[in-house]
C-alpha positions as protocol buffer text, in pm:
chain_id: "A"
residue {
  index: 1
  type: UNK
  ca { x: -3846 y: 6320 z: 6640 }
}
residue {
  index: 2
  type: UNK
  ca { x: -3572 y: 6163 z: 6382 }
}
residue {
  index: 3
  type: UNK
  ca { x: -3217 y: 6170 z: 6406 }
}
residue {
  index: 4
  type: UNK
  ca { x: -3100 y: 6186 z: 6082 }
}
residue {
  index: 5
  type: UNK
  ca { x: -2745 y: 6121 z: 5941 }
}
residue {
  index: 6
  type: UNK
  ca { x: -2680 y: 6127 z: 5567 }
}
residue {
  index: 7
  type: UNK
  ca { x: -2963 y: 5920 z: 5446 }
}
residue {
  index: 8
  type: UNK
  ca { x: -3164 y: 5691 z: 5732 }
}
residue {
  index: 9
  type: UNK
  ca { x: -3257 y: 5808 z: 6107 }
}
residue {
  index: 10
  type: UNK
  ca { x: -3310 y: 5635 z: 6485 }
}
residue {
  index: 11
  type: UNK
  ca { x: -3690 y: 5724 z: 6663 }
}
residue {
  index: 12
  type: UNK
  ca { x: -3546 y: 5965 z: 6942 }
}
residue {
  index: 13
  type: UNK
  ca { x: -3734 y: 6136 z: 7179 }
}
residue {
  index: 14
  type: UNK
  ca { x: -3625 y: 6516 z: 7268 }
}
residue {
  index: 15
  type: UNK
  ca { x: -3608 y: 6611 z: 7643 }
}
residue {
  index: 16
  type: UNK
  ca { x: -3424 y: 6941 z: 7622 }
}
residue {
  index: 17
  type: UNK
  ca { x: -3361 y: 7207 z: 7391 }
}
residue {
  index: 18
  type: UNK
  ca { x: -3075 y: 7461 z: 7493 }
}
residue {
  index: 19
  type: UNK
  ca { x: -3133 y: 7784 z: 7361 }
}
residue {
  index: 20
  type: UNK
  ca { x: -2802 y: 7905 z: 7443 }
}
residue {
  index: 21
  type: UNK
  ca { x: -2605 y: 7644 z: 7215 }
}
residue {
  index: 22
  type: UNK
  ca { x: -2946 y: 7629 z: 6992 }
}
residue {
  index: 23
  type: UNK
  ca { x: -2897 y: 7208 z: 7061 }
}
residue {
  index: 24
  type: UNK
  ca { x: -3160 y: 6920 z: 7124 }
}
residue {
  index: 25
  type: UNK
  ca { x: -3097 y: 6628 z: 7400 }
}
residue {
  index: 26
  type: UNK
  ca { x: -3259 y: 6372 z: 7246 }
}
residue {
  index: 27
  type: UNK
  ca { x: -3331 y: 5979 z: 7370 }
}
residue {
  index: 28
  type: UNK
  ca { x: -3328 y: 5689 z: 7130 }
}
residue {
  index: 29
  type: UNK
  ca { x: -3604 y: 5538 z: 7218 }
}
residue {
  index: 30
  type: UNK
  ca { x: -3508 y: 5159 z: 7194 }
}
residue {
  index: 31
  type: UNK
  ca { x: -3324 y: 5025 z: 7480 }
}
residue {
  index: 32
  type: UNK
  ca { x: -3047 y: 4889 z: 7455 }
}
residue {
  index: 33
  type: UNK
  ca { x: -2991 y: 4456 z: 7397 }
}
residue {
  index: 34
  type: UNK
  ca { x: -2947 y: 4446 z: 7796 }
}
residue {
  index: 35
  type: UNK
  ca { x: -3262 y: 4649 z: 7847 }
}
residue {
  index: 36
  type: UNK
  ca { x: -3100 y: 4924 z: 7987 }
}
residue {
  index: 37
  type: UNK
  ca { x: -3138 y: 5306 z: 7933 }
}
residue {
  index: 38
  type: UNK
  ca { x: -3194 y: 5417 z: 7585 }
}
residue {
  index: 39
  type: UNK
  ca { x: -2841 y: 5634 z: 7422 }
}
residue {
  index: 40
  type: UNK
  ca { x: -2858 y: 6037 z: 7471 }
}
residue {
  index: 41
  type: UNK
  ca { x: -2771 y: 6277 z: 7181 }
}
residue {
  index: 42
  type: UNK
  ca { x: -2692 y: 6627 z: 7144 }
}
residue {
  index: 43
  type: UNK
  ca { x: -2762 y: 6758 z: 6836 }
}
residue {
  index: 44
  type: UNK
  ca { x: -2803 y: 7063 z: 6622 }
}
residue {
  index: 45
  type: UNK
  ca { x: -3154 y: 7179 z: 6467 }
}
residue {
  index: 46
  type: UNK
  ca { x: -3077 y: 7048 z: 6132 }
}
residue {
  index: 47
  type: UNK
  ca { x: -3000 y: 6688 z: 6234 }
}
residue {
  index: 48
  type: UNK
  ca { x: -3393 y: 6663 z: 6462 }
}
residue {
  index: 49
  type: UNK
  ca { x: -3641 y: 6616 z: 6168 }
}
residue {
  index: 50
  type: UNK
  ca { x: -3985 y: 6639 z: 6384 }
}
residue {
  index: 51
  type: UNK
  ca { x: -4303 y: 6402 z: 6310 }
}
residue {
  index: 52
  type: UNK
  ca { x: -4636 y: 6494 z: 6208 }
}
residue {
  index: 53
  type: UNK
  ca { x: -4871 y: 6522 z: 6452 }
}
residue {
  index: 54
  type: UNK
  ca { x: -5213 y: 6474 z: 6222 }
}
residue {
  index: 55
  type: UNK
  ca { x: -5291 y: 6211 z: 5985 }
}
residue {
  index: 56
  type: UNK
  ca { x: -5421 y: 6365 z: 5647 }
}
residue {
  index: 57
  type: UNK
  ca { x: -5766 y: 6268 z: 5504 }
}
residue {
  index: 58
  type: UNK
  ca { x: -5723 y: 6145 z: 5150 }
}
residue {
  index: 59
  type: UNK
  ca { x: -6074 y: 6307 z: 5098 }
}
residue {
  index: 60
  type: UNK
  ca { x: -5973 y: 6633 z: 5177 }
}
residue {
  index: 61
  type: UNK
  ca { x: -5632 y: 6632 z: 5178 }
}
residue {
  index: 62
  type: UNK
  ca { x: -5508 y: 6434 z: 4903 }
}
residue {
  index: 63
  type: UNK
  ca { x: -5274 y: 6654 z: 4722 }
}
residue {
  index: 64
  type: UNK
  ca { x: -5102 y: 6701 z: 5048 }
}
residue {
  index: 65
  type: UNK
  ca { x: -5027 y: 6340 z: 5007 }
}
residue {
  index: 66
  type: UNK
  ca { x: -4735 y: 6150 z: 4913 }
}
residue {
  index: 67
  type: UNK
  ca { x: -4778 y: 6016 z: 4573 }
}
residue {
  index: 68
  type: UNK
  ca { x: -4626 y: 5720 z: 4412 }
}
residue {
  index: 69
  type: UNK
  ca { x: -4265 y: 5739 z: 4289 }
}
residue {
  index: 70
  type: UNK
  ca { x: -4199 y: 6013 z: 4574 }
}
residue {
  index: 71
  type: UNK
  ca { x: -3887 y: 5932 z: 4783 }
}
residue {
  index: 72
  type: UNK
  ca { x: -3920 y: 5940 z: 5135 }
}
residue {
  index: 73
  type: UNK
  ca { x: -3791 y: 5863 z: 5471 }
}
residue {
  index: 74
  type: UNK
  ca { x: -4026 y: 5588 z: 5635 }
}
residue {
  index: 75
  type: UNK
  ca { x: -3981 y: 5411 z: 5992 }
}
residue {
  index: 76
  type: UNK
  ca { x: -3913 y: 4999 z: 5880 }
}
residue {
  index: 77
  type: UNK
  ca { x: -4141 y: 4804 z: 6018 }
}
residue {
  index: 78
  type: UNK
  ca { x: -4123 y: 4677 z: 6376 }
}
residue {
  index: 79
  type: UNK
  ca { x: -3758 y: 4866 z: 6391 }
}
residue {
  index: 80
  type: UNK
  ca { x: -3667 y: 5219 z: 6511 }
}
residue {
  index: 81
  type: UNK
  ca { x: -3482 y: 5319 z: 6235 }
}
residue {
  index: 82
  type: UNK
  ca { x: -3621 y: 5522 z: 5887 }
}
residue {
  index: 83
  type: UNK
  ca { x: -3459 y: 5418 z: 5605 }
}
residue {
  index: 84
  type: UNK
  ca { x: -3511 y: 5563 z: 5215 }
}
residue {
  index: 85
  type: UNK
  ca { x: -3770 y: 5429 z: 5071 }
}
residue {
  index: 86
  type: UNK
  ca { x: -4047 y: 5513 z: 4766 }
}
residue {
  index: 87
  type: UNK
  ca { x: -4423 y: 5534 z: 4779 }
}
residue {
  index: 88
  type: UNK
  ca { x: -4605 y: 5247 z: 4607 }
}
residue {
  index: 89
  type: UNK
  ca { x: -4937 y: 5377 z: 4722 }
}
residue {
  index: 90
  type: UNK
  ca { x: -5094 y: 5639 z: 4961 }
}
residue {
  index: 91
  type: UNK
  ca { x: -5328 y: 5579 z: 5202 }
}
residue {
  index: 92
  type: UNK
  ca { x: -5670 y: 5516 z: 5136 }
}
residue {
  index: 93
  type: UNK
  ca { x: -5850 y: 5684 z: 5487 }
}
residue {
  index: 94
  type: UNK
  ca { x: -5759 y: 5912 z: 5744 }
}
residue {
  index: 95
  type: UNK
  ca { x: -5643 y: 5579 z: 5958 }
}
residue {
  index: 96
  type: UNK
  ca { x: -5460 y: 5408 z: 5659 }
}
residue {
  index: 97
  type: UNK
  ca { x: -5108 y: 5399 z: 5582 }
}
residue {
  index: 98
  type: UNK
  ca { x: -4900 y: 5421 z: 5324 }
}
residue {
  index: 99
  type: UNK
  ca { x: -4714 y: 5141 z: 5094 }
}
residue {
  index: 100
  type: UNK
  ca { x: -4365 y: 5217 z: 5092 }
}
residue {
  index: 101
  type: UNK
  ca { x: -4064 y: 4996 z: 4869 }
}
residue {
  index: 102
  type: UNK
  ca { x: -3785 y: 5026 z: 5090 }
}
residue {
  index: 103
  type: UNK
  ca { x: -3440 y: 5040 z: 4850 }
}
residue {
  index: 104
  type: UNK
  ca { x: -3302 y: 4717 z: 4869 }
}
residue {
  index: 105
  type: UNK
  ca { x: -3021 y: 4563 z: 4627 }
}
residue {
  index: 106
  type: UNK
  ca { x: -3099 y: 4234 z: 4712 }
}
residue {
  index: 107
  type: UNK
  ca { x: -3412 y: 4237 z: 4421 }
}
residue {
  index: 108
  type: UNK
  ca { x: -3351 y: 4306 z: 4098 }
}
residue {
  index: 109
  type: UNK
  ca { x: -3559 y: 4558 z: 4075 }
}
residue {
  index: 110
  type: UNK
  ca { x: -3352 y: 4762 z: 4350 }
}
residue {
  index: 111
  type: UNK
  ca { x: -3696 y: 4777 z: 4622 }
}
residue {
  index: 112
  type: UNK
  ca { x: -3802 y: 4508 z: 4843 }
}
residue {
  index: 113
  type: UNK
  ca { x: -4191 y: 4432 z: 4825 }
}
residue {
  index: 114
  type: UNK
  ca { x: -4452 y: 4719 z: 4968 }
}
residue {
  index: 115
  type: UNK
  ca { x: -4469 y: 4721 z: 5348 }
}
residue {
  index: 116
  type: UNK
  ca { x: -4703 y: 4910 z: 5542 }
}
residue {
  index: 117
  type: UNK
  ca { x: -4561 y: 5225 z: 5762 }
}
residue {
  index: 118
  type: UNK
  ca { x: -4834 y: 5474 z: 5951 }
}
residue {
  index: 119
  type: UNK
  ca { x: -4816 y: 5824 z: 5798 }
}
residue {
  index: 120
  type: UNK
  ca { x: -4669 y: 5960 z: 6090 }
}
residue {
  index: 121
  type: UNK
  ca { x: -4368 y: 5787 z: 6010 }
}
residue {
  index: 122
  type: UNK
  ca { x: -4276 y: 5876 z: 5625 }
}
residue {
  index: 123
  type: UNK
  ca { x: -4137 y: 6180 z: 5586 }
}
residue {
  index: 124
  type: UNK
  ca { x: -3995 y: 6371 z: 5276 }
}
residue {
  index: 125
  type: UNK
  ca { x: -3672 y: 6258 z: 5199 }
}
residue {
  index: 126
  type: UNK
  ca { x: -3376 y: 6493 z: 5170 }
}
residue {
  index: 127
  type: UNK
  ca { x: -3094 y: 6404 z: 4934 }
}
residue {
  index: 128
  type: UNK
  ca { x: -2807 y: 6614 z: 5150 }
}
residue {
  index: 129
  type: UNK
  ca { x: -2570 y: 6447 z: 4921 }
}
residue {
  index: 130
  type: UNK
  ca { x: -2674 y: 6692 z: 4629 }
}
residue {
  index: 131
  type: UNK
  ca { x: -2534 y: 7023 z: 4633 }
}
């Protein structure tokens, strides 16, 4: 699962859902510098985003896709944290992943260069700063 604040998210792993309060228990999953247990969370249901379990087929799936120019919420590279980001280019195959342009002011153009991120890890993006 993600934990999301206004507009990036931690990997987290839930480990208890209360149904009285209706919250999660969640686990970051990264340890901390010293190696030692990973932070706990409680959290309401609209602050646990939850991963796809299947990878879409571009053959037969495709429009389920994200397509270029869509924003999204992808996992940076060798990190545990999602960050906004847009798609440069879809997967190709089942197994592929997608392109993403993290935003990035450093570059002119506002986006770093395409990284890959599996699909499991880009999620739709959304803006809870519009109202």
């Amino acid at each position: 699962a993600v934990v999301s604040t206004q507009s990036t998210g931690i990997l987290a792993e839930v480990y208890l859902y209360n149904n009285n309060t209706n919250k999660y228990q969640v686990k970051d999953i990264e340890e901390d510098e010293r190696g030692e247990g990973a932070e706990n969370h409680t959290l309401s249901r609209r602050r646990v985003i939850p991963l796809p379990h299947r990878k879409l087929n571009p053959a037969t799936h495709g429009p389920l896709l994200f397509q270029p120019g869509h924003k999204v919420l992808a996992l940076y590279p060798q990190t545990t944290c999602f960050y906004p980001a847009t798609i440069h280019k879809p997967p190709q195959t089942q197994d592929g992943e997608y392109q993403v342009m993290f935003f990035d002011n450093y570059y002119a153009e506002g986006y770093a260069p395409p990284l890959p991120v599996p699909q499991r890890y880009v999620l739709e993006f959304k803006d809870k700063k519009k109202k």
